[in-house]
Residue, then its C-alpha position, 0 to 999 in steps of 0.5 A: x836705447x829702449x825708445x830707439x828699439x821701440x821706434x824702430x819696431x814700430x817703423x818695421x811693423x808699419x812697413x810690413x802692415x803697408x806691404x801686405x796692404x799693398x799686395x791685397x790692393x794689387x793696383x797697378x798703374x793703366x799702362x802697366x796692367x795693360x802690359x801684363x799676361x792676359x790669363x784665358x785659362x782659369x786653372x792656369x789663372x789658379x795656379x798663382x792667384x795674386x799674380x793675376x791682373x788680366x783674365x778673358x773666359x768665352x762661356x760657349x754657354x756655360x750656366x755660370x762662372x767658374x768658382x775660382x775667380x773670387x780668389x783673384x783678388x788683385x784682378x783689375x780687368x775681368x771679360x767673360x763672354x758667351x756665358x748664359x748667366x741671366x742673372x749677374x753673378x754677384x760673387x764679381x762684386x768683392x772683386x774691388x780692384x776692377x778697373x775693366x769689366x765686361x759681360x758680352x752677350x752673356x743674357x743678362x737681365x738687370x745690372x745689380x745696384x752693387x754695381x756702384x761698389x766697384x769703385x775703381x772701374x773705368x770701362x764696363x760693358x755689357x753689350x749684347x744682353x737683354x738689359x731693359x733699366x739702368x740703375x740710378x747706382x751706376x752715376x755714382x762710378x766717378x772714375x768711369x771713362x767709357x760704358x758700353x751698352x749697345x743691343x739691349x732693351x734699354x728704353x731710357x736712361x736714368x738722370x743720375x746718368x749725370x754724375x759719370x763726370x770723367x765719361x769720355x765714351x758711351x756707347x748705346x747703340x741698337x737699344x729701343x731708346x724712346x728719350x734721353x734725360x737733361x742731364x746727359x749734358x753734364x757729361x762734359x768730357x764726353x768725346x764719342x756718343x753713339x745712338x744710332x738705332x736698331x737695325x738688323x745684324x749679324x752675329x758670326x757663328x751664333x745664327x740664334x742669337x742673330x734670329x732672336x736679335x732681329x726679331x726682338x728689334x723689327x722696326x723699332x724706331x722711338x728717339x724722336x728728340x734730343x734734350x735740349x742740353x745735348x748742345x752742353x757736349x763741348x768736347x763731343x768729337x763723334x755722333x752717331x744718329x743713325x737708323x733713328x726717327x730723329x727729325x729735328x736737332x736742338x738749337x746752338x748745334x754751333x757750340x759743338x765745334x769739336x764735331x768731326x763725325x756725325x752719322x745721319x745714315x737712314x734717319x728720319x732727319x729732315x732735309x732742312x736740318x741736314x743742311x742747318x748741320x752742315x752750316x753750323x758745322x763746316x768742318x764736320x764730316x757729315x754723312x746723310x745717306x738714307x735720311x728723306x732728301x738723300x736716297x743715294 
């Protein structure tokens, strides 16, 4: 009889230990977080801490981030926009739950190399920022699907850029990108690859931001090849090569037959090369507008 007391004890004290384990971890499946509240107040967010999965705050320049998110321990999608941080606020890397995390203009300088930590992540952005390097940490977030990246000052990417095995999306737009390492064709479920270069924008209601942006870009053109992995991409469904210096494409364009979208749009690319794309590629909608043989 006491051995049957003590195993059912231990049965008890197990399940409860794996319930509050569970309420700390918090995950909920992709589509279940989606379905959840998006919290945009924080003292609302405050109110029932555990119950807060989804939280969006625009800073309007606010110095730094509210103190209280730290205790949104179960939070698994974080955006904070229009913050004026500089620095990343390192109190975001206990938040281990993070499935989504998003600094949008929020003039951030460096990405932490504790960035790797956040294990869990799939989406991470940080677009608008002054950003110049990427860490070679940021190749060890195995489970990423898409990174966001565009309008910083990023020159070039680190080879551990590699090791994003599950990418999917990757965005590097408006970035002064003078070459791209050999191990961006390791990325083999990449879907959707945007390159194109610096270009004059418009930033809606923050005329600053808009001046300091343009000036900071004039004339910036550096991407002038493309290793010859790039034609590794198998998977690769949309390419966008504007605005760039590009003149020349590697060889075996042929092997990317999932191509439907390629953008060509006031480059440098030679005309021969536009042409060498369109037979490589027949089915690929192929837009030339601007390059040397298509003045309109």
């Amino acid at each position: 009889m006491k051995s049957t007391k003590t195993v059912l004890s231990l049965f008890i004290l197990t399940l409860l230990l794996t319930q509050c384990r569970q309420k700390d971890i918090g995950l909920l499946e992709w589509h279940e977080m989606r379905l959840s509240k998006e919290y945009t107040s924080m003292k609302e967010a405050l109110q029932d801490p555990h119950k807060v999965y989804r939280l969006t705050l625009r800073g309007e320049g606010a110095a730094t981030i509210p103190k209280g998110i730290p205790r949104l321990i179960n939070l698994q999608e974080l955006r904070l926009i229009y913050f004026k941080l500089e620095e990343f606020p390192k109190e975001l890397l206990r938040l281990h739950n993070l499935q989504t995390l998003e600094l949008g203009s929020c003039s951030l300088k460096a990405i932490p190399k504790g960035i790797a930590s956040l294990q869990h992540l799939k989406m991470l952005s940080f677009y608008h920022n002054a950003i110049v390097e990427i860490p070679a940490e940021l190749g060890r977030l195995k489970k990423l699907k898409e990174l966001y990246l565009q309008m910083n000052l990023i020159e070039s990417l680190p080879p551990e850029i590699g090791g994003l095995t599950w990418l999917k999306r990757l965005n590097l737009s408006s970035n002064p990108l003078s070459t791209l390492p050999e191990e961006i064709g390791e990325l083999q479920f990449l879907e959707y690859l945007d390159l194109q270069g610096v270009r004059r924008v418009d930033f809606k209601d923050h005329p600053k931001e808009t001046e300091e942006f343009n000036t900071r870009y004039k004339d910036k053109r550096p991407l002038k090849s493309l290793p010859e992995s790039f034609t590794q991409l198998k998977r690769l469904e949309e390419l966008d090569l504007g605005h760039n210096g590009l003149r020349e494409l590697p060889e075996n364009l042929e092997a990317l037959q999932r191509l439907r979208n390629i953008d060509l749009g006031f480059s440098d690319m030679k005309e021969s090369e536009v042409e060498r794309l369109r037979e490589a590629l027949p089915d690929a909608d192929i837009n030339a507008i601007g390059t040397p043989g298509n003045n309109f």
